[in-house]
PAMAR-238897 format. One record per residue (C-alpha): residue in one letter; x, y, z; residue number from 1. Coordinates in nm, 4 decimals, decimal comma, padded with zeros to 6 digits. Example, Ala and Ser with C-alpha at 12.3 -4.5 7.8 and 13.67 -1.06 7.14 Angstrom:
2
- a / 01,2300 / -00,4500 / 00,7800 / 1
- s / 01,3670 / -00,1060 / 00,7140 / 2
This chain:
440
- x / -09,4461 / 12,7778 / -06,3233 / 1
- x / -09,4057 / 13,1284 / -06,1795 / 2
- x / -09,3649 / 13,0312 / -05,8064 / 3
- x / -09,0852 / 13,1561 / -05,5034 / 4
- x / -08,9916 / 12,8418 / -05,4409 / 5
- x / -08,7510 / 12,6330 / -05,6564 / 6
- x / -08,8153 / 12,3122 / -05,7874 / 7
- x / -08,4832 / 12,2268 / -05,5872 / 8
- x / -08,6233 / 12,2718 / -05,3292 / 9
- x / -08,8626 / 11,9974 / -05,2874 / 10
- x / -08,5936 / 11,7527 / -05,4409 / 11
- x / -08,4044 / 11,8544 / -05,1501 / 12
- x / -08,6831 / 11,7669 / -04,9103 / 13
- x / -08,7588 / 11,4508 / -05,0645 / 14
- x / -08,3863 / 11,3554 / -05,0231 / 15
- x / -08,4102 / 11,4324 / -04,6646 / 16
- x / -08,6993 / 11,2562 / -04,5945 / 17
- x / -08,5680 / 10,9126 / -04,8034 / 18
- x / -08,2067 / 10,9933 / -04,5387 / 19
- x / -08,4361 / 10,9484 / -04,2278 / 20
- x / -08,5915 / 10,5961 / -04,3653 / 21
- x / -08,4912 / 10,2398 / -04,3590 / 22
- x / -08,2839 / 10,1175 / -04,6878 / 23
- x / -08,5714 / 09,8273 / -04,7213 / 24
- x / -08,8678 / 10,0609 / -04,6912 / 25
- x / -09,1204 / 10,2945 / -04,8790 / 26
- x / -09,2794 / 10,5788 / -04,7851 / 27
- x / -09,6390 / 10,6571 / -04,9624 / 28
- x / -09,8170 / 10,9865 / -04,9199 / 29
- x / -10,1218 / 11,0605 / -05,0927 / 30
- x / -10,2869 / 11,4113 / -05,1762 / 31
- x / -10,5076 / 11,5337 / -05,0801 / 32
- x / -10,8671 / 11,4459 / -05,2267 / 33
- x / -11,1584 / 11,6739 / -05,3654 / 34
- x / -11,4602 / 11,7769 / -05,0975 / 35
- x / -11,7956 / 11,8822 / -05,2193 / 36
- x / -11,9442 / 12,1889 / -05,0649 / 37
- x / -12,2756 / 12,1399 / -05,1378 / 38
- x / -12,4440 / 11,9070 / -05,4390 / 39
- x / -12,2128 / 11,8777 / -05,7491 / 40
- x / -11,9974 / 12,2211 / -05,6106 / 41
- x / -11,6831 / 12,1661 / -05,4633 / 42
- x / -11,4824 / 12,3814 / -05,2066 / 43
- x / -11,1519 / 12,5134 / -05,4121 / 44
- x / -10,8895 / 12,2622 / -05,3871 / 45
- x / -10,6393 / 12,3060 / -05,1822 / 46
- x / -10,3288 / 12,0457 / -05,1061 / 47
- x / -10,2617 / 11,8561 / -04,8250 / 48
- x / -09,9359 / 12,0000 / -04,6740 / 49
- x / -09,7829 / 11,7282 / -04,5971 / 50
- x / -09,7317 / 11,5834 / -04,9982 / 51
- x / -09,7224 / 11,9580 / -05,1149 / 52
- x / -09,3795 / 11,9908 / -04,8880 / 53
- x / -09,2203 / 11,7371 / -05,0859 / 54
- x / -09,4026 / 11,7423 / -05,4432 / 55
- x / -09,4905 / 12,1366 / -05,5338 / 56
- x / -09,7707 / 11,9290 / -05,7173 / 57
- x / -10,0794 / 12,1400 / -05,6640 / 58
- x / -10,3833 / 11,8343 / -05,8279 / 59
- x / -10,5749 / 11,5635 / -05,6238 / 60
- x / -10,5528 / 11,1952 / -05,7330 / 61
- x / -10,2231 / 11,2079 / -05,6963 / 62
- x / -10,0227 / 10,9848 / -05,4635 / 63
- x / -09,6182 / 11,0001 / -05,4180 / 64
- x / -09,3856 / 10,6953 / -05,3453 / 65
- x / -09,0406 / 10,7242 / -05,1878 / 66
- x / -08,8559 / 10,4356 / -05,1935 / 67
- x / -08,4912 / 10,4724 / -05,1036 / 68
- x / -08,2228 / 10,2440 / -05,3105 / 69
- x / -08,4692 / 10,1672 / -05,6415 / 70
- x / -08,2439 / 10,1147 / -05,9232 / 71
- x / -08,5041 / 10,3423 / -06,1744 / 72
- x / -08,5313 / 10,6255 / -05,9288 / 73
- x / -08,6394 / 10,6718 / -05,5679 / 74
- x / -08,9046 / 10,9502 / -05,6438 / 75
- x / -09,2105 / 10,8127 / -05,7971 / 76
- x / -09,5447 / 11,0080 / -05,8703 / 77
- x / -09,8851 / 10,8968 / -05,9346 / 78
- x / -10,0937 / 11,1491 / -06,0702 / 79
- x / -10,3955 / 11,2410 / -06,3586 / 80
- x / -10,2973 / 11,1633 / -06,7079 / 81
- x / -10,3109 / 11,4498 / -06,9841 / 82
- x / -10,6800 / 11,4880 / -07,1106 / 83
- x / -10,7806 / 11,7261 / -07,3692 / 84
- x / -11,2000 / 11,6876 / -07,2783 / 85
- x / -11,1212 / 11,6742 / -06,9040 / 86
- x / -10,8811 / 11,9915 / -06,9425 / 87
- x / -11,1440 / 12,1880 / -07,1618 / 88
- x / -11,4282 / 12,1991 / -06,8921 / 89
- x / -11,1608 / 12,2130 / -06,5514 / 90
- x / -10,8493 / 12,3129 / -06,6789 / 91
- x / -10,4673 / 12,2790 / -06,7295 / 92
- x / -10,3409 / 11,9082 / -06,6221 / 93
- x / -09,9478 / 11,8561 / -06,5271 / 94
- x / -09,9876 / 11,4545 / -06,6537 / 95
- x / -09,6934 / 11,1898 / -06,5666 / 96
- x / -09,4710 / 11,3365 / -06,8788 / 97
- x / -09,4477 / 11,6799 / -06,7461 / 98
- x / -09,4019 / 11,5226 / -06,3457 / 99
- x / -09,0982 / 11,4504 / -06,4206 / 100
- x / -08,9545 / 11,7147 / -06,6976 / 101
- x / -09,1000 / 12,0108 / -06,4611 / 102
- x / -09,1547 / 11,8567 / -06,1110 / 103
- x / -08,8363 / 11,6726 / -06,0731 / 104
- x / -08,9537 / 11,3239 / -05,9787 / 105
- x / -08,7932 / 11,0066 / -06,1072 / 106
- x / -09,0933 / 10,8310 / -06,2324 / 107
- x / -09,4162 / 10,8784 / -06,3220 / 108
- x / -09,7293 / 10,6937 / -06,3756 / 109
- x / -10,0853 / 10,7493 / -06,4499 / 110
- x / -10,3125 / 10,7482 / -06,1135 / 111
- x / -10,5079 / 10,4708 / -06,2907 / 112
- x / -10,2404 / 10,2361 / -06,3275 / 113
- x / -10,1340 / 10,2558 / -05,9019 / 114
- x / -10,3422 / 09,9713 / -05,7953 / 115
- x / -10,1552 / 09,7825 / -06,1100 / 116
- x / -09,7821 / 09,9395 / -06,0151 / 117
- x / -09,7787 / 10,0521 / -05,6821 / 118
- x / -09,7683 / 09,6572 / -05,4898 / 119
- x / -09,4928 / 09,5538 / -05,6981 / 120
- x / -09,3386 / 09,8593 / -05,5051 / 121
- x / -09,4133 / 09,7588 / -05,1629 / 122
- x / -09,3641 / 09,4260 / -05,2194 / 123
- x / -08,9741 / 09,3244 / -05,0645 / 124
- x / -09,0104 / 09,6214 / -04,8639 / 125
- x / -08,9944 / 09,5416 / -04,4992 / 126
- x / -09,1211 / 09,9039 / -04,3597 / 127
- x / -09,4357 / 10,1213 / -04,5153 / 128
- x / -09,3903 / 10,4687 / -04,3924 / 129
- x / -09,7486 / 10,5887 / -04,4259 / 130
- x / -09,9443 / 10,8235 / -04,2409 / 131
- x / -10,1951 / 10,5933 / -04,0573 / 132
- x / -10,5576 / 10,7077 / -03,9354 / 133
- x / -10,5293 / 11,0547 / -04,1702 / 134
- x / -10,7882 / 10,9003 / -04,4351 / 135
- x / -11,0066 / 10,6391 / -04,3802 / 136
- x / -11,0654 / 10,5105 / -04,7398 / 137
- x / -10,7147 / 10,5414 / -04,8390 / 138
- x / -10,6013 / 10,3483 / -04,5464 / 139
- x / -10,8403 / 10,0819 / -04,7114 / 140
- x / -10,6356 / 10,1222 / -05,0319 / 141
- x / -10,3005 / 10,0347 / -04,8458 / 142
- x / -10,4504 / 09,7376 / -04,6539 / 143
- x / -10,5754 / 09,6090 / -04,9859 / 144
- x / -10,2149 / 09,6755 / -05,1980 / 145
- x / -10,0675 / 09,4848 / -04,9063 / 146
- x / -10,3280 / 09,1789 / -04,9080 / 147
- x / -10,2329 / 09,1561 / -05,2997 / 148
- x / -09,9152 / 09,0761 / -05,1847 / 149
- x / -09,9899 / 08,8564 / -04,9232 / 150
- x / -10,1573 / 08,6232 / -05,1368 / 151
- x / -09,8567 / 08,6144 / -05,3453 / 152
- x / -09,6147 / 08,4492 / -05,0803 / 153
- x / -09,6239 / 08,1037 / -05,1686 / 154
- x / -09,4678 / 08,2689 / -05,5243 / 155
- x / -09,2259 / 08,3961 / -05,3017 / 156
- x / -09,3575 / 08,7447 / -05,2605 / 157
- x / -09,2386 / 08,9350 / -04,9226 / 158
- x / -09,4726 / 09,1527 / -04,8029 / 159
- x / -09,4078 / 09,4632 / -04,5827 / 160
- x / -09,3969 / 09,3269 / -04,2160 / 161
- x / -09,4348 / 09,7203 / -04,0223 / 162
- x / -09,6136 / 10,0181 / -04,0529 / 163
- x / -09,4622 / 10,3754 / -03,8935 / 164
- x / -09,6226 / 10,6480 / -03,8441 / 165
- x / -09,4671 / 10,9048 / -04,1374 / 166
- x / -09,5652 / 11,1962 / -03,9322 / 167
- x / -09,3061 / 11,1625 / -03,6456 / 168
- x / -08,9982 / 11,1983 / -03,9108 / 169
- x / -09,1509 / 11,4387 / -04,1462 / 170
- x / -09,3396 / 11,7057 / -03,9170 / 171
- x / -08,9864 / 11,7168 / -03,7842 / 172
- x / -08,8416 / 11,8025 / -04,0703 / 173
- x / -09,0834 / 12,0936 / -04,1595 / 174
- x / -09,0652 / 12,2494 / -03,8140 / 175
- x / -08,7065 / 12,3754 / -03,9310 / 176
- x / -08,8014 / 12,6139 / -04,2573 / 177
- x / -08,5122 / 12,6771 / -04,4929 / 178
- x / -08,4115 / 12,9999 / -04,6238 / 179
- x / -08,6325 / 12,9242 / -04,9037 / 180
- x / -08,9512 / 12,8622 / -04,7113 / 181
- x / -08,8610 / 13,2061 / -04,4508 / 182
- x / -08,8908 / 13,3986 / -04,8040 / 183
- x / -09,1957 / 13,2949 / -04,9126 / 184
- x / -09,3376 / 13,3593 / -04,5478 / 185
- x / -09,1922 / 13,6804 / -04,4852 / 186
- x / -09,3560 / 13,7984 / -04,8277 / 187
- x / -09,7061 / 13,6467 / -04,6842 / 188
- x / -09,5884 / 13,8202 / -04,3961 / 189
- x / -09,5297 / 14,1524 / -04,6110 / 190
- x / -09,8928 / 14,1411 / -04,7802 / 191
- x / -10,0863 / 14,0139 / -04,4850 / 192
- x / -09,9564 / 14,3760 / -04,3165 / 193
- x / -10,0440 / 14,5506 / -04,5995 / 194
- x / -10,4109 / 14,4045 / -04,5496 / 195
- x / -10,4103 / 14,5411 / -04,2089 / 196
- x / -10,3118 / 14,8325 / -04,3152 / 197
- x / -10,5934 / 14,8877 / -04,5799 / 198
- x / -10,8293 / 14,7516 / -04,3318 / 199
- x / -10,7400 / 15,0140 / -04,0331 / 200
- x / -10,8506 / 15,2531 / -04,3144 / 201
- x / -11,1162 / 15,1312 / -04,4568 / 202
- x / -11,2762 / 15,1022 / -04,0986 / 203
- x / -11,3202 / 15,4952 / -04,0296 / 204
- x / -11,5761 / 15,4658 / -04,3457 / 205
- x / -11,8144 / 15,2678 / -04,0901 / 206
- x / -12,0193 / 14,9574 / -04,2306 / 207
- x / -11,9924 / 14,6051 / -04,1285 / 208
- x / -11,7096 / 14,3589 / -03,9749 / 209
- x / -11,7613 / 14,1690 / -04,3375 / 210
- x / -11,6444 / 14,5173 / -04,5132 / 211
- x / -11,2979 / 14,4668 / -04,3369 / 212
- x / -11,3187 / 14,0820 / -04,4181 / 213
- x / -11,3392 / 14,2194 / -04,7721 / 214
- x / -11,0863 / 14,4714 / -04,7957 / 215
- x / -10,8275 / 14,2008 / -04,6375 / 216
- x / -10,9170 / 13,9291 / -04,9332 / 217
- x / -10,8803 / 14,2277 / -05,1746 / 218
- x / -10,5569 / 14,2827 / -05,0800 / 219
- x / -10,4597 / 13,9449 / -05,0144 / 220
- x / -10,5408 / 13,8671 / -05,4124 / 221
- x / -10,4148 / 14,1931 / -05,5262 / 222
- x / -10,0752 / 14,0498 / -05,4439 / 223
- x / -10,0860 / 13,7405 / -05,5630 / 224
- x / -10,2034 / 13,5242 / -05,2583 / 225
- x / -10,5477 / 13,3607 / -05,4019 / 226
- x / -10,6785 / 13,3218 / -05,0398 / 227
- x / -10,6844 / 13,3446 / -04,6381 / 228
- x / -10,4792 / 13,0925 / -04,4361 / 229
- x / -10,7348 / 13,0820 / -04,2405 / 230
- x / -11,1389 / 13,1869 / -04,1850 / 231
- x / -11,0377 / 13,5564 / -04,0901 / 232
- x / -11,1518 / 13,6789 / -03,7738 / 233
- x / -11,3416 / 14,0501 / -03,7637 / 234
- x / -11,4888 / 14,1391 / -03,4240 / 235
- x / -11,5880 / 14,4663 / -03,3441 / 236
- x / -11,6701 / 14,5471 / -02,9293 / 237
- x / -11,7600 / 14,2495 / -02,7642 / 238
- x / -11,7667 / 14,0138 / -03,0177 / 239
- x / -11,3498 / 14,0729 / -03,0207 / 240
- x / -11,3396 / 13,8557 / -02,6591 / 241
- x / -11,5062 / 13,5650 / -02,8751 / 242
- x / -11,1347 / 13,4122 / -02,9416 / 243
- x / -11,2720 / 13,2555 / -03,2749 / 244
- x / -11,5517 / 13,4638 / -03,3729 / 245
- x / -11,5848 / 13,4206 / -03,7679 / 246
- x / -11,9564 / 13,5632 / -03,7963 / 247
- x / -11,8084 / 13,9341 / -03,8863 / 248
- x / -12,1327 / 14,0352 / -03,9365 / 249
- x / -12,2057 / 14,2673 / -03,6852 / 250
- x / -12,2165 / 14,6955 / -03,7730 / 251
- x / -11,8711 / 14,8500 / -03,6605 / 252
- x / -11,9746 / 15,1401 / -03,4036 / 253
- x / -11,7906 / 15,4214 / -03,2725 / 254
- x / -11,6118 / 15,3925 / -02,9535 / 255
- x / -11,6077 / 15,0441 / -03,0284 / 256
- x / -11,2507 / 14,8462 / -03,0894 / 257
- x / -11,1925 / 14,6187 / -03,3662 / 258
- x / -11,0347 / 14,2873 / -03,3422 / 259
- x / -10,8729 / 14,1556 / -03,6522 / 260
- x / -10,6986 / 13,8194 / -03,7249 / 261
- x / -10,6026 / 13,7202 / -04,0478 / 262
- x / -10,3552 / 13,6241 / -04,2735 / 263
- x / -10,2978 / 13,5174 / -04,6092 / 264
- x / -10,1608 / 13,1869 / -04,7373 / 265
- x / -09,8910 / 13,2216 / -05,0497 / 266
- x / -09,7384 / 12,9039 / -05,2321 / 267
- x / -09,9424 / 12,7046 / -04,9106 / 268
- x / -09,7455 / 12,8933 / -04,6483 / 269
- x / -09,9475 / 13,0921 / -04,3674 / 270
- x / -09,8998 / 13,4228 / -04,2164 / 271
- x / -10,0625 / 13,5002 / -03,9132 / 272
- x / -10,1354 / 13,8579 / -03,7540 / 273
- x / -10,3607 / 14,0435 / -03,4864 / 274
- x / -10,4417 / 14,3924 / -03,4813 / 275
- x / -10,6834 / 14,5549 / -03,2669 / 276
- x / -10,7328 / 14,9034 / -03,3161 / 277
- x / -11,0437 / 15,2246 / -03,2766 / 278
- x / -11,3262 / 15,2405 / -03,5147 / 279
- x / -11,3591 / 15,5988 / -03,4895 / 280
- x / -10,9276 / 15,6122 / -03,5537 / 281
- x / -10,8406 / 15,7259 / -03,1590 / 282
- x / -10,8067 / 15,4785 / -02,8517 / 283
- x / -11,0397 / 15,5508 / -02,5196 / 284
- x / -10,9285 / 15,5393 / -02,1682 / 285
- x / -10,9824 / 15,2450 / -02,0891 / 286
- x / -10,9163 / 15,1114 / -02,4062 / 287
- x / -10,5630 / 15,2660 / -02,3721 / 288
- x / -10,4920 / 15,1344 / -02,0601 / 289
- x / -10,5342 / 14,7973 / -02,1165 / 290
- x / -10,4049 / 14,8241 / -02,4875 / 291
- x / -10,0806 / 14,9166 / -02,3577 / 292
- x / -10,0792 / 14,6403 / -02,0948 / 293
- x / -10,0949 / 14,3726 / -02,4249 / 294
- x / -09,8522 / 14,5627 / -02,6317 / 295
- x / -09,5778 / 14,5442 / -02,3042 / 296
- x / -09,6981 / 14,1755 / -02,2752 / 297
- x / -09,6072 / 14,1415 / -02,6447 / 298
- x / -09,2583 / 14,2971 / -02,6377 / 299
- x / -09,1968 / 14,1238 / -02,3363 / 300
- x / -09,2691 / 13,7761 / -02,4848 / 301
- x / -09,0734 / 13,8636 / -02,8396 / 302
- x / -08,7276 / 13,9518 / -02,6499 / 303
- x / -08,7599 / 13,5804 / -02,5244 / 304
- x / -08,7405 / 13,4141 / -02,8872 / 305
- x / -08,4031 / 13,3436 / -02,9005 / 306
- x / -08,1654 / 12,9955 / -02,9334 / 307
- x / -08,1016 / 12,8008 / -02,6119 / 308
- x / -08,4327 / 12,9325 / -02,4691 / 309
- x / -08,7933 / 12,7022 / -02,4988 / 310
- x / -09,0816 / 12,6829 / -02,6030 / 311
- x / -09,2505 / 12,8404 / -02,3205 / 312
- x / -09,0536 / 13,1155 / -02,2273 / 313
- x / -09,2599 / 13,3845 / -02,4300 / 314
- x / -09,5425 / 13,2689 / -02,2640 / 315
- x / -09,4170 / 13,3017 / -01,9193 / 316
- x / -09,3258 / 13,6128 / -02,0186 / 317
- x / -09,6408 / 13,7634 / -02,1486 / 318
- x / -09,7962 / 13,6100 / -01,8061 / 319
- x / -09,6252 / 13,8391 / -01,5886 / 320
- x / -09,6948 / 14,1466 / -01,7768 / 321
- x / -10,0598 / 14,0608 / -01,8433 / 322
- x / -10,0684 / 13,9374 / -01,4631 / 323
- x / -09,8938 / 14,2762 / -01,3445 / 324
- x / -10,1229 / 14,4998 / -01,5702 / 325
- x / -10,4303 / 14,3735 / -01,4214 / 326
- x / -10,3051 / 14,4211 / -01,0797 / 327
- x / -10,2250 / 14,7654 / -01,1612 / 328
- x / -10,5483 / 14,8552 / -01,2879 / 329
- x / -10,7528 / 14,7032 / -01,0437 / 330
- x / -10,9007 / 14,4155 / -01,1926 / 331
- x / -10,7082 / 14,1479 / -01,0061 / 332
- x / -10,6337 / 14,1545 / -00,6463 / 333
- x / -10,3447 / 14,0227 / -00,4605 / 334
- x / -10,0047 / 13,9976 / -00,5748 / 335
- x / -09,8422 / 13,8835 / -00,8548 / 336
- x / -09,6996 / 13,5791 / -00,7300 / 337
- x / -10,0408 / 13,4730 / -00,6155 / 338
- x / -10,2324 / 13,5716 / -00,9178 / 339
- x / -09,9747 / 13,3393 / -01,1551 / 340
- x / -09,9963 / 13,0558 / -00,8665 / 341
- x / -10,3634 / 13,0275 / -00,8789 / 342
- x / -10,3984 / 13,0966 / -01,2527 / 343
- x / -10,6552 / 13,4057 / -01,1676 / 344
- x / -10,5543 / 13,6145 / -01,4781 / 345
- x / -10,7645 / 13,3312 / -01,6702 / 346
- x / -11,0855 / 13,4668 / -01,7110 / 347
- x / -10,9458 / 13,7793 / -01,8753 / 348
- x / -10,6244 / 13,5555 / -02,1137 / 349
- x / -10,7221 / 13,2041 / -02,1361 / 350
- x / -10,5114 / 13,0749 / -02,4450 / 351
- x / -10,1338 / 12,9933 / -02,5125 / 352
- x / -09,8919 / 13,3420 / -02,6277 / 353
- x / -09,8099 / 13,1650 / -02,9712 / 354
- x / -09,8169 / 12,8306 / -03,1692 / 355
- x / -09,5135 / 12,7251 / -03,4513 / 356
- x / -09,6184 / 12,8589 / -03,8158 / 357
- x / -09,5616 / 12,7533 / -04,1483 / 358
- x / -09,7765 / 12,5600 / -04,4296 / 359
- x / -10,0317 / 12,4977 / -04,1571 / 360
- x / -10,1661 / 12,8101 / -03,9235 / 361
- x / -10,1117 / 12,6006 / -03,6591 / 362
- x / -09,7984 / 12,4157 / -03,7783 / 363
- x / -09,6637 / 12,0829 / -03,7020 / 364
- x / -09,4133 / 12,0230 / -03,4838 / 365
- x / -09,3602 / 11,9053 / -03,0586 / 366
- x / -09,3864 / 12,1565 / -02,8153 / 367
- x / -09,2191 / 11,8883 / -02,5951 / 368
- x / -08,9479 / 11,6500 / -02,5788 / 369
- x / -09,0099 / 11,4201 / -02,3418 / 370
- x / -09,1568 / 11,5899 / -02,0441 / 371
- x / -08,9352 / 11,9241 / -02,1057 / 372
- x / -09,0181 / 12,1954 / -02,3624 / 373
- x / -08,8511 / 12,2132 / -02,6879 / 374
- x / -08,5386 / 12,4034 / -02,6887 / 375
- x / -08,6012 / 12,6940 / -02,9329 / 376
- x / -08,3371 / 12,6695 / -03,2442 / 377
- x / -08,2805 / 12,8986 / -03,5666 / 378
- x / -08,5348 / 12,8267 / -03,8648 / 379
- x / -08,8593 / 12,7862 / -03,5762 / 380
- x / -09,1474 / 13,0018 / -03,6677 / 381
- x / -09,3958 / 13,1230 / -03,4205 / 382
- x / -09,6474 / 13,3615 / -03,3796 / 383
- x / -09,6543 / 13,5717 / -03,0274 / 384
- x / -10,0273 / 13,6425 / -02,9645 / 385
- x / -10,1071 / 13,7888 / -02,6143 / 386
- x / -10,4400 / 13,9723 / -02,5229 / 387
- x / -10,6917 / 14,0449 / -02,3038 / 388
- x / -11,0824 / 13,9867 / -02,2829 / 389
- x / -11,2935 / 14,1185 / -02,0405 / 390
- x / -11,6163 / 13,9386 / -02,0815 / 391
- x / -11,9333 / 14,1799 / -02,1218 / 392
- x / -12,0773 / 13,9764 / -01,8589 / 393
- x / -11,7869 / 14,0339 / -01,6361 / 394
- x / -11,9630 / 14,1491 / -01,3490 / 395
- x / -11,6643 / 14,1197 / -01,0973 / 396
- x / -11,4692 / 14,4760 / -01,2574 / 397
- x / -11,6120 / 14,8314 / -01,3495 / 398
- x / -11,8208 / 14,8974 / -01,5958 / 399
- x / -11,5749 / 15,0972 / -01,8176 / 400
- x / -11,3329 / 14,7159 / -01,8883 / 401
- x / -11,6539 / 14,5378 / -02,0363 / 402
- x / -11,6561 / 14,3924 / -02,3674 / 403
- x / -11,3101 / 14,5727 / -02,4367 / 404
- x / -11,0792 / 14,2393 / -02,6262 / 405
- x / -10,7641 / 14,3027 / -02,7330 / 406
- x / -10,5375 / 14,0834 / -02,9335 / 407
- x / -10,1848 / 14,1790 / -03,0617 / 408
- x / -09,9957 / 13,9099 / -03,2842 / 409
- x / -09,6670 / 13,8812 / -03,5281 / 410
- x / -09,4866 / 13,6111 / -03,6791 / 411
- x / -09,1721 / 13,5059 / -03,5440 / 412
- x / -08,8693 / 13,3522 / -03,7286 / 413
- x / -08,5725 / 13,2296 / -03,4425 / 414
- x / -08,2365 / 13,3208 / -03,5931 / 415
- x / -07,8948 / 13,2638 / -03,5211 / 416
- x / -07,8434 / 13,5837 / -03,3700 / 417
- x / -08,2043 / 13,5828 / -03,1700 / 418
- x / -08,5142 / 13,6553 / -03,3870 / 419
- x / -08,6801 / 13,7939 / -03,6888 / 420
- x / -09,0395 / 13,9881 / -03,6887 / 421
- x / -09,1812 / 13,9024 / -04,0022 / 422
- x / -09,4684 / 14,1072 / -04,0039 / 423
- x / -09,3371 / 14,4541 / -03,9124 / 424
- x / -09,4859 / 14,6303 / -04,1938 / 425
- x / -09,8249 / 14,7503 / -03,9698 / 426
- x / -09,8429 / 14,9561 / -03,7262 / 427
- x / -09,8877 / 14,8184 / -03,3132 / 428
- x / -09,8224 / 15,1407 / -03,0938 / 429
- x / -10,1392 / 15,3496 / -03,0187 / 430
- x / -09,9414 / 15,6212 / -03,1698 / 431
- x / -09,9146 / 15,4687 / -03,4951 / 432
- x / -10,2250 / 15,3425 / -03,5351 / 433
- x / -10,4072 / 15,6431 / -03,4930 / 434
- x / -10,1718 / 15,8067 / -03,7334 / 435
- x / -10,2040 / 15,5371 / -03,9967 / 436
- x / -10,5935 / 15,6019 / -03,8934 / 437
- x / -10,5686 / 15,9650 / -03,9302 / 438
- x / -10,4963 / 15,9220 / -04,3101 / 439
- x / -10,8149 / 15,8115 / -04,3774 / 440
């Protein structure tokens, strides 16, 4: 296995999680199953994060149990056995063996043996960590492993008398990313630039959206990252204030700006970045102007990540300077403490600055605890993404502000000392972006 993150690792995880639970409970987490795109085709497989944070086992039909204080081992996988015929037409299979020689776990069992194995493991366990509601049918499954039990207890079976929610304890523990996991994400970090990059390039040539869309997978799998964290937004002119436009198949015109956000995923972990930048390689007037009202925002909102501040501070941040910037260039009246009061700014920035990052684009993790936002503390990822969008429709400014949309985003990492820009490595200023522009 030719990965960046050690096997260790997820040992360590695993550990962590089994700390958190009852001594007369199990936790089971399933993978995540195969989906068909269309007929017998499926969509590439890719795990559920969740039981790839504490496996590294990249297959379906595969289903781990943690069950702290068993006298064989407290790690126990369920997965697809070795299968020469199978292997020949789909490939390489890890099989139980190899589970626990290269994946660390303490047991391992063929996936069609769990309905056989896995009660006697829940059975004397008071508490099944499990997270409820995620999948219908295996839900099913659990209720039916649990009824084999119950029809047991005149044999003196005990079956599991609770059911908690896994998520609360484990989404907790991957908000926090190790040194480990910052490594992997500041090289996704480190490729997904260099996308951008090839992409501010490539778009002086002309074409189509989908011609940057390319260039950004090329790179991404160039480096080793087999796909996009994410469908990758391309949206030249207006189709850039369309906060999830994914068509990218419009022609990219002169005079126009582009709107690009995209990011690869490597070893499941997302990067995340915004660029917005001039087809033709140099910024308009207007374009300018209100460019350099989202970079300020930006800065602004970055200088806030820091310990012992929260959640919302960047955001409050990027408000005023968005808020101040459209006052200054006309297209909000009043001042500023009535345009923040009366949320006026929201026809032209209607989302949140950022959202926490990590094996999911938008990670897991509270933004509150209790009624007060989370406290911001070192190993917290989290993009800061303010813009503008001035609607083509927009009939209430000049002319000259329609259909610009401007997005500027980076990845965050909170350290000890304050923070950590992970994705550095393309340009932001107007001045470097027509430079990097100019080399095309």
């Amino acid at each position: 296995m030719n990965r960046l993150m050690p096997m260790k690792e997820f040992a360590n995880r695993r550990q962590q999680l089994i700390s958190h639970m009852a001594p007369d409970s199990i936790a089971i987490i399933p993978a995540a199953p195969e989906r068909v795109r269309n007929r017998d085709v499926l969509h590439p497989f890719r795990q559920d994060s969740d039981f790839y944070y504490l496996t590294g086992f990249n297959e379906p039909d595969a289903v781990l149990a943690l069950i702290p204080g068993r006298e064989h081992g407290e790690a126990v996988l369920f997965c697809r056995e070795k299968d020469p015929l199978k292997e020949l037409w789909d490939g390489f299979l890890v099989g139980p063996e190899a589970a626990v020689s290269d994946y660390g776990m303490d047991d391992a069992f063929p996936i069609g043996d769990i309905d056989d194995i896995l009660p006697g493991l829940i059975e004397g366990r008071s508490r099944v960590y499990y997270p409820l509601g995620k999948d219908r049918d295996f839900d099913t499954r659990i209720m039916e492993w649990v009824k084999v039990i119950r029809s047991k207890v005149r044999s003196g079976a005990h079956p599991p008398g609770e059911f908690i929610a896994l998520e609360h304890v484990l989404h907790d523990l991957r908000l926090y990313k190790s040194a480990a996991e910052i490594k992997v994400m500041a090289r996704a970090g480190e490729i997904s630039a260099e996308a951008h990059c090839n992409a501010m390039r490539r778009a002086r040539r002309g074409g189509f959206e989908y011609h940057l869309e390319a260039e950004l997978l090329h790179t991404f799998m160039t480096h080793g990252a087999r796909s996009a964290a994410y469908p990758s937004i391309v949206g030249g002119g207006a189709n850039a204030c369309i906060l999830h436009y994914i068509d990218n198949n419009a022609p990219l015109k002169d005079g126009d700006l582009v709107l690009i956000d995209a990011g690869c995923e490597l070893e499941c972990y997302a990067a995340d970045i915004t660029r917005t930048f001039p087809v033709s390689g140099r910024f308009s007037g207007p374009q300018k102007a209100l460019y350099e009202v989202v970079l300020a925002a930006q800065y602004a909102a970055i200088d806030t990540v820091r310990p012992g501040n929260h959640w919302n501070n960047p955001h409050e941040a990027a408000l005023r300077v968005l808020s101040q910037g459209l006052l200054d260039l006309g297209l909000l009246k009043g001042s500023l403490d009535q345009v923040l009061e009366t949320e006026a700014y929201k026809p032209f920035y209607m989302h949140r600055t950022g959202h926490w990052l990590g094996m999911d684009v938008h990670d897991v993790g509270d933004y509150k605890v209790g009624d007060a936002w989370r406290e911001l503390e070192p190993g917290m990822v989290m993009t800061v993404e303010p813009g503008l969008y001035v609607a083509p429709g927009n009939t209430d400014v000049d002319p000259q502000w329609r259909g610009i949309g401007i997005r500027i985003e980076d990845d965050v990492v909170v350290t000890r000392e304050g923070h950590r820009v992970l994705t550095d490595g393309v340009p932001k200023t107007i001045k470097g972006i027509e430079a990097l522009m100019a080399e095309a």
